[in-house]
C-alpha positions in Angstrom: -26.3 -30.1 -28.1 -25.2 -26.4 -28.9 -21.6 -25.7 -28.1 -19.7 -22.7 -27.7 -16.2 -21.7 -27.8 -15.2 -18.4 -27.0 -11.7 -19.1 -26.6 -9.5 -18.4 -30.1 -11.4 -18.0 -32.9 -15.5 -18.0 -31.8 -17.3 -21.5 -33.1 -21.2 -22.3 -32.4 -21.5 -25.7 -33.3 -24.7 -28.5 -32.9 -23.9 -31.9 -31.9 -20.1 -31.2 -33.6 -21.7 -29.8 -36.8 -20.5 -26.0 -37.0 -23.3 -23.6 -37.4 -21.8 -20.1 -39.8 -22.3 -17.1 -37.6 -21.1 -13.7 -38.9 -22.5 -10.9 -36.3 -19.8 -10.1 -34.4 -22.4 -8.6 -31.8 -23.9 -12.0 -31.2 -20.0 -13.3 -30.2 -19.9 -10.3 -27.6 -23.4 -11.0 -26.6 -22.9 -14.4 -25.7 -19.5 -13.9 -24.4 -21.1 -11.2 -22.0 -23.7 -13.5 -20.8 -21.2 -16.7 -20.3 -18.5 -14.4 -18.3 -21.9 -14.2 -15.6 -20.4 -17.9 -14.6 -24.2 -19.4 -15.2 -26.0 -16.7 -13.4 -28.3 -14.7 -15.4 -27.1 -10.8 -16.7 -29.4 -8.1 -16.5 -30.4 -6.9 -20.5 -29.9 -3.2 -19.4 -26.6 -3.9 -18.1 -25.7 -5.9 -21.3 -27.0 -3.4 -23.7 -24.4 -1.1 -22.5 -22.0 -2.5 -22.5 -22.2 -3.5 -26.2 -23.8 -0.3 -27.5 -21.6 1.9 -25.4 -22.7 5.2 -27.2 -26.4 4.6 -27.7 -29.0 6.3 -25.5 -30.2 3.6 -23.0 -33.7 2.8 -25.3 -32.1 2.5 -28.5 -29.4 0.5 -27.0 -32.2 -1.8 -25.6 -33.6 -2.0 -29.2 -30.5 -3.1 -30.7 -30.1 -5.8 -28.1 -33.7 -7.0 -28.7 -32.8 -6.9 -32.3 -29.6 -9.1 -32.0 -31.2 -11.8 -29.6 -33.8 -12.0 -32.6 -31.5 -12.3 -35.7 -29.6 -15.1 -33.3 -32.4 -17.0 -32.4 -33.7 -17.1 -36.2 -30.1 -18.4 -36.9 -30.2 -21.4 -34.7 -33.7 -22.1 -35.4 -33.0 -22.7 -39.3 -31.0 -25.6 -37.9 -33.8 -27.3 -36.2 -33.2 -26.1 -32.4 -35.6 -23.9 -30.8 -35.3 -20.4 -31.0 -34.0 -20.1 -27.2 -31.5 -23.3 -27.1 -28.7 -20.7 -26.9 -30.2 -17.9 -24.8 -33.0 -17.8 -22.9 -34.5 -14.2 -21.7 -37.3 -11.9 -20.2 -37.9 -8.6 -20.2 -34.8 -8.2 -17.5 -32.1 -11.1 -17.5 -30.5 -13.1 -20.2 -29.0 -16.4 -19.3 -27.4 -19.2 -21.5 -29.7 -22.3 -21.5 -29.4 -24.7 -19.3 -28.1 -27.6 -22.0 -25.9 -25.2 -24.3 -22.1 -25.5 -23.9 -19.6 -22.7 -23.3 -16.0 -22.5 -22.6 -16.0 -19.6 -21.5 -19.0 -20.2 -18.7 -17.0 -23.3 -17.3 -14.1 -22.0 -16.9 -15.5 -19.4 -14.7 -17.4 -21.9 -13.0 -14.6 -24.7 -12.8 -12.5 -21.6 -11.4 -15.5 -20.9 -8.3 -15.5 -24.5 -7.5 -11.7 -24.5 -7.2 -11.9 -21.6 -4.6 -14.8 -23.4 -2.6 -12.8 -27.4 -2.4 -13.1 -28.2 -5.6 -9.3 -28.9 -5.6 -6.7 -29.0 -8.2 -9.1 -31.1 -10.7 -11.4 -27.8 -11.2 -8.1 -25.5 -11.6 -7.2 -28.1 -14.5 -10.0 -28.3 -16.0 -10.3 -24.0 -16.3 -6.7 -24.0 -17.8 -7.4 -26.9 -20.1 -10.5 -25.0 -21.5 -8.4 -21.4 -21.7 -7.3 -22.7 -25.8 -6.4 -19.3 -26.5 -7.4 -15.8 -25.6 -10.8 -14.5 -25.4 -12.5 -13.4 -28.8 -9.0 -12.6 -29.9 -10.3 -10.4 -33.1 -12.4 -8.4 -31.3 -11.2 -4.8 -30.1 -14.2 -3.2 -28.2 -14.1 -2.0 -24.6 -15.5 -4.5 -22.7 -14.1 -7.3 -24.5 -10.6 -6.4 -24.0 -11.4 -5.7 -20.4 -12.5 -9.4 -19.9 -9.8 -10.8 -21.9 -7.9 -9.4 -19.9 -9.6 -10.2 -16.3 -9.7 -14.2 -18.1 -5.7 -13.8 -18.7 -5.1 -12.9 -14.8 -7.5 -15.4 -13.8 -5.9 -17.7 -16.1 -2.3 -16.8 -14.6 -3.4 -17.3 -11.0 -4.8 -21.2 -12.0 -1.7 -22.0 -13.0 0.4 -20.4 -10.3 -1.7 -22.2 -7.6 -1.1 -25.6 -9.8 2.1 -24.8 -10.2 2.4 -24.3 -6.1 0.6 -27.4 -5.7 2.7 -30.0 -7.7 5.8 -28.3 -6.3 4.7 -29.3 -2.9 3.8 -32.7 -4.2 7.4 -33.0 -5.8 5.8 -33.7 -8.9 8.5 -32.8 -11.3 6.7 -33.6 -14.8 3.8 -31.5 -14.2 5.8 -28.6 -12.9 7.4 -28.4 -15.8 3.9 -28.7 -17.9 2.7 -25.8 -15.9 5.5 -24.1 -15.1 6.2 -23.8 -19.5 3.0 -22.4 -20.1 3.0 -20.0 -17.4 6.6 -18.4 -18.0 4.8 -18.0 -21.9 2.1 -15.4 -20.7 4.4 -14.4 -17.7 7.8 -14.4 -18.5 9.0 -12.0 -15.3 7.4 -14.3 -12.8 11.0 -15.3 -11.3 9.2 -18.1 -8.8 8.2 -19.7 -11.8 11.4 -19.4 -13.4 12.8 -20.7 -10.0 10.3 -23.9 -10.2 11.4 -25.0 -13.5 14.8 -24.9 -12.5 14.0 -27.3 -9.7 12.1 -29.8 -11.8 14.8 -29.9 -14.7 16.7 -30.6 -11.7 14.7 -33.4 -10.2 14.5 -35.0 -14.1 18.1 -35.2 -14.1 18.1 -32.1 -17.1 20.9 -30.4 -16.1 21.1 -29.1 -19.3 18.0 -27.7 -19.5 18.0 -26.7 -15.9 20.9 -24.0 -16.9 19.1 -23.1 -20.2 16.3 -21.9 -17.9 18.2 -19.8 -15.3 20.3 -18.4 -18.7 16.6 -17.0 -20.2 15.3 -16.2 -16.4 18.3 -14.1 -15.9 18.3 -12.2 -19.4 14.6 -11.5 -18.9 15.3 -10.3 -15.4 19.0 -8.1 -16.4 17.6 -7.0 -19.8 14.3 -5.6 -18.9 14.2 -5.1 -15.2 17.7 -4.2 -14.7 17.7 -6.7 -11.8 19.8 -9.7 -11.0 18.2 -13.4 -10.1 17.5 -14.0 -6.5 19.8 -15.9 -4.2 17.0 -18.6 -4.0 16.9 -18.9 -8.0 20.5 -18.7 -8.0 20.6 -21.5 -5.0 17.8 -23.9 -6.9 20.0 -23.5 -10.0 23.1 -24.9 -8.0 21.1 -27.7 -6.6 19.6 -28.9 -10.1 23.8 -28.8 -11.0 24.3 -30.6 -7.8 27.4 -28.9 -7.1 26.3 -27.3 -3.2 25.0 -23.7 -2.3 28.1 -22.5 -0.5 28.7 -18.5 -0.7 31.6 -19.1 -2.9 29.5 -21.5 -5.3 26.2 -19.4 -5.5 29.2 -16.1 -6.4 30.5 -18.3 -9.1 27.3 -18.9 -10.6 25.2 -15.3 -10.1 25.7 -13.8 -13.7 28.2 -10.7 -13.3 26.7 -7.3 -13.7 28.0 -5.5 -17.1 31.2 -3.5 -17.3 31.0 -0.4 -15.3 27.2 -1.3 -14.2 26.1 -0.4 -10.5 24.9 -4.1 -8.8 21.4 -4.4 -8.1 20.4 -7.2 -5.6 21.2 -9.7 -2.9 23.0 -11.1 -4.8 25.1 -8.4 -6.1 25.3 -7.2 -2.3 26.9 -10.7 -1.7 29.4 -10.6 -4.7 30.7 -7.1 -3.4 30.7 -8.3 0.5 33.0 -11.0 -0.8 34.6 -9.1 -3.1 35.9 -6.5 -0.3 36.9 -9.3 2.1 38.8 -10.9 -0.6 40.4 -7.4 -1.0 41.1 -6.7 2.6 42.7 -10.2 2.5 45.2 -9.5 -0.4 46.2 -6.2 1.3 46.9 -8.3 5.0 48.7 -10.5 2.6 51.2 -8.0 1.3 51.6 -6.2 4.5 
């Protein structure tokens, strides 16, 4: 069976054994035709897409040109010419029993969004290795690698929802991990890990967490964590959320720094009625 994998560095493989492949227009080519999800991709639309700057008939000649030099590649390995890609005069499609990463994980995604359940959002993220023909710098590559990378990030924030509301600590923190490593501002996620270090009993690594969360969030956005990261981070200490105890643990904004945030808006509400306090206390 031909396999593709798109994801990291591009492989074409038969029955494990890898098949060499150096046209880097064949990668984009088949990448184009496996981001269709399994449906078929119209040839003029594929043509210019990869041959951007060609008029529309000489684009149409170099795509006829590359299918050819692909199929001849595959066929020196004893598989048919059109094991990989099977077209017409109009559509190109991958065939039905060749492999692609990149094809199931669009698929596995549009089976999540019609009951397919957590199993198919697995599944997507599992096959997402790396990013998307990472070598390659052409328009419409870096356009999908990037549409895979948000589609990638929304999989795991809805797994990340869903074990959270199953209270399953251990795979929070597996998703939670890799999400904060493409999305390190995403302070929900920040907030989730804090929980499930909590529910493990890692206290320690709990306040590691909230230290990065709130660096991230002071250093780059100029903003302060949230009363509800701030309130998860008490309850993985398991010392209360009290006013007084949230205060004690928001991080304090630098010397001479205007506060941004609830809870910067708390520290100073408390701050004054402390003040006014003092001041009835030396009346």
């Amino acid at each position: 069976m031909l396999d593709v994998k798109l994801f990291g560095t591009p492989t074409l493989s038969n029955d494990g054994a890898q098949i060499g492949m150096s046209c880097r227009k064949a990668w984009s080519l088949i990448a184009i035709v496996a981001a269709g999800g399994g449906r078929p991709v119209a040839r003029s639309r594929i043509a210019g897409q990869l041959w951007p700057d060609m008029d529309e008939e000489r684009a149409r000649r170099a795509l006829s040109t590359t299918l050819w030099r692909l199929g001849k590649l595959i066929s020196r390995h004893d598989i048919r010419e059109d094991g990989l890609l099977r077209s017409d005069a109009l559509w190109i499609s991958l065939a039905p029993g060749a492999g692609c990463d990149l094809r199931d994980f669009r698929m596995s995604l549009e089976a999540a969004e019609v009951g397919g359940g957590h199993e198919c959002l697995e599944r997507a993220v599992a096959l997402h290795a790396a990013d998307l023909l990472p070598e390659e710098d052409h328009s419409w590559t870096n356009l999908e690698r990037e549409s895979v990378r948000a589609l990638l990030v929304s999989a795991l924030d809805k797994l990340l929802a869903y074990y959270e509301s199953a209270r399953d600590h251990q795979n929070c923190l597996r998703i939670g991990q890799r999400l904060v490593a493409i999305e390190p501002y995403l302070e929900h996620a920040h907030r989730t890990l804090i929980w499930a270090y909590g529910g493990t009993g890692e206290r320690a690594a709990a306040a590691r967490q909230f230290g990065r969360c709130a660096k991230l969030l002071k250093s780059e956005l100029g903003l302060e964590p949230m009363p509800e990261t701030v309130a998860a981070y008490a309850q993985a200490l398991g010392v209360g959320t009290s006013e007084s105890t949230l205060l004690r643990l928001a991080p304090a904004p630098a010397p001479g720094a205007r506060p941004v945030g609830a809870i910067a808006r708390l520290r100073e509400h408390l701050q004054g009625a402390q003040s006014a306090l003092d001041e009835l206390g030396r009346a």
